[in-house]
Steps between C-alpha positions, in 0.01 A plus 500: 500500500603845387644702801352814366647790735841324461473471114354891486807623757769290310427638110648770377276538246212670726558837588478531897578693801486354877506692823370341888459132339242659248548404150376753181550380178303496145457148393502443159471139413274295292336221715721145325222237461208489704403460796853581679477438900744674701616625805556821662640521861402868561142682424475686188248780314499399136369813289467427146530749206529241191353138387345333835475173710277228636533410881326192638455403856325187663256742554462756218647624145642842446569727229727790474493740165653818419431741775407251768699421808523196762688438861653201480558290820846306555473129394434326207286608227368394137463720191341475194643683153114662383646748220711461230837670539698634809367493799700832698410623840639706745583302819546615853628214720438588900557297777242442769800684773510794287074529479493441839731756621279780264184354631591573881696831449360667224148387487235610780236196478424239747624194485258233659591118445202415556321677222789367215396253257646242282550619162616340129841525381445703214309842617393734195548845585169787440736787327365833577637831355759509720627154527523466083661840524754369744605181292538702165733744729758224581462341140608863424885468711601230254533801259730731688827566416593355862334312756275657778692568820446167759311767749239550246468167404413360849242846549327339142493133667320646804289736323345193316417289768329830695337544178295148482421503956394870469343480194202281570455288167741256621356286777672165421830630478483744787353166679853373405679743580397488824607137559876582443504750828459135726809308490576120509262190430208563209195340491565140317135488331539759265879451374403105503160591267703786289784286381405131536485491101893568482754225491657681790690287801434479857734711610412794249156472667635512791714839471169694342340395816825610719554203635764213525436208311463292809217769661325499188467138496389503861259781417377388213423155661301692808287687227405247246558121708700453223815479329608794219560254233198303539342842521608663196462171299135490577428902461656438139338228415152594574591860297606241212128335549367830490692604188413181364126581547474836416756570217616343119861482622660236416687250738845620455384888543335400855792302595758812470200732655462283827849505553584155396859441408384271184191396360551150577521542863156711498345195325601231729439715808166606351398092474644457830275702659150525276539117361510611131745686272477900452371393178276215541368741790411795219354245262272399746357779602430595099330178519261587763459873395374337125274262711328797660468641170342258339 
């Protein structure tokens, strides 16, 4: 799997500036092959100016155009190629110290645990005035003769995340936001439900949840009476059923979107646990939706 911040930080070919382990740069890349799954170890606002992309969760698909703009959480994610030519955004990668510290020192909300919810990986943004005035500003510094002085770099990092708390269109990410400013374990249930599609390892779980590998076991265990393998092979499995039911894909494209490492492995661990074959399964149930027809 693509380490995306890595790959973005490492490539001289994307123009970028960095200041307070914030990232800026303007992506320019067409999206090779489709989907591509990667993974990104720090958050990241993904505003995009040309072409556009697909991104699907266990729980919903997203689409970002020209002129629309998403906060991406750390962890893995999947993307979809939906236009024809580049795909170039401008990407601001933040880590969840650096929102925290501008949530508690420069922003004047409350922050109640109890009222923060669990939210999806991929959050699209509602761009007012200001906020699509904001992005087309720092698209704007790749065009100076020199780069913008670090001071005002870091002022432009802050100024966006005050932008989306203050500015009251942004609920889920604010709702985010807020979960950076409490430090150590996260909830299991949602990183568990966000990323059980990925062919991720234990221990990758394990450090989005900030915990060892042996607490997470031992947490995990005390939260679902089971084991994380047996877990995520059944969660996957039943989506495959689903996909099966619902959708024309076909049994190798369900294979790579369940996070199976080959399509022969989803097959026998499909039989092993509905009795039938992915496709013996999907045959039968056109059988029976003919019979009702008929």
């Amino acid at each position: 799997m693509i380490h995306f911040y890595e790959f973005v930080e490492n490539n001289p070919l994307f123009r970028q500036f960095s200041v307070s382990d914030v990232l800026f740069t303007a992506y320019d890349c067409p999206i090779e092959g489709s989907p591509v799954d990667y993974w990104v170890n720090k958050n990241y606002f993904c505003y995009v100016f040309v072409g556009g992309g697909r991104w699907k969760t266990p729980n919903e698909e997203y689409v970002l155009k020209a002129g629309d703009a998403a906060f991406l959480k750390k962890g893995a994610h999947r993307v979809y190629k939906i236009l024809n030519g580049d795909f170039c955004a401008l990407l601001i990668f933040v880590p969840d110290e650096f929102i925290a510290s501008v949530m508690k020192n420069d922003c004047s909300i409350n922050i109640d645990t109890d009222k923060i919810q669990d939210t999806d990986s991929v959050i699209p943004l509602s761009l007012d005035q200001t906020l699509t005035d904001y992005f087309k500003t720092l698209l704007n510094y790749f065009s100076l003769s020199k780069p913008p002085s670090k001071s005002l770099l870091k002022i432009k990092f802050k100024e966006l995340i005050i932008n989306i708390v203050t500015g009251g269109l942004n609920s889920k990410a604010t709702n985010y936001f807020k979960e950076t400013c409490f430090d150590g374990k996260k909830s299991l249930k949602p990183i568990m439900e966000e990323h059980y599609l990925f062919n991720l390892k234990l221990k990758e779980f394990a450090k989005l949840s900030g915990r060892s590998l042996a607490t997470f076991n031992r947490d995990f265990l005390k939260l679902y009476k089971t084991t994380p393998g047996k877990w995520l092979k059944k969660k996957r499995l039943e989506y495959g059923r689903f996909l099966l039911e619902t959708t024309d894909l076909n049994i190798n494209e369900i294979a790579l979107d369940i996070g199976f490492e080959n399509t022969s492995h989803f097959i026998k661990s499909f039989k092993e646990y509905y009795n039938n074959p992915p496709l013996k399964f999907k045959n039968r149930l056109k059988e029976r939706e003919l019979l009702q027809q008929s």
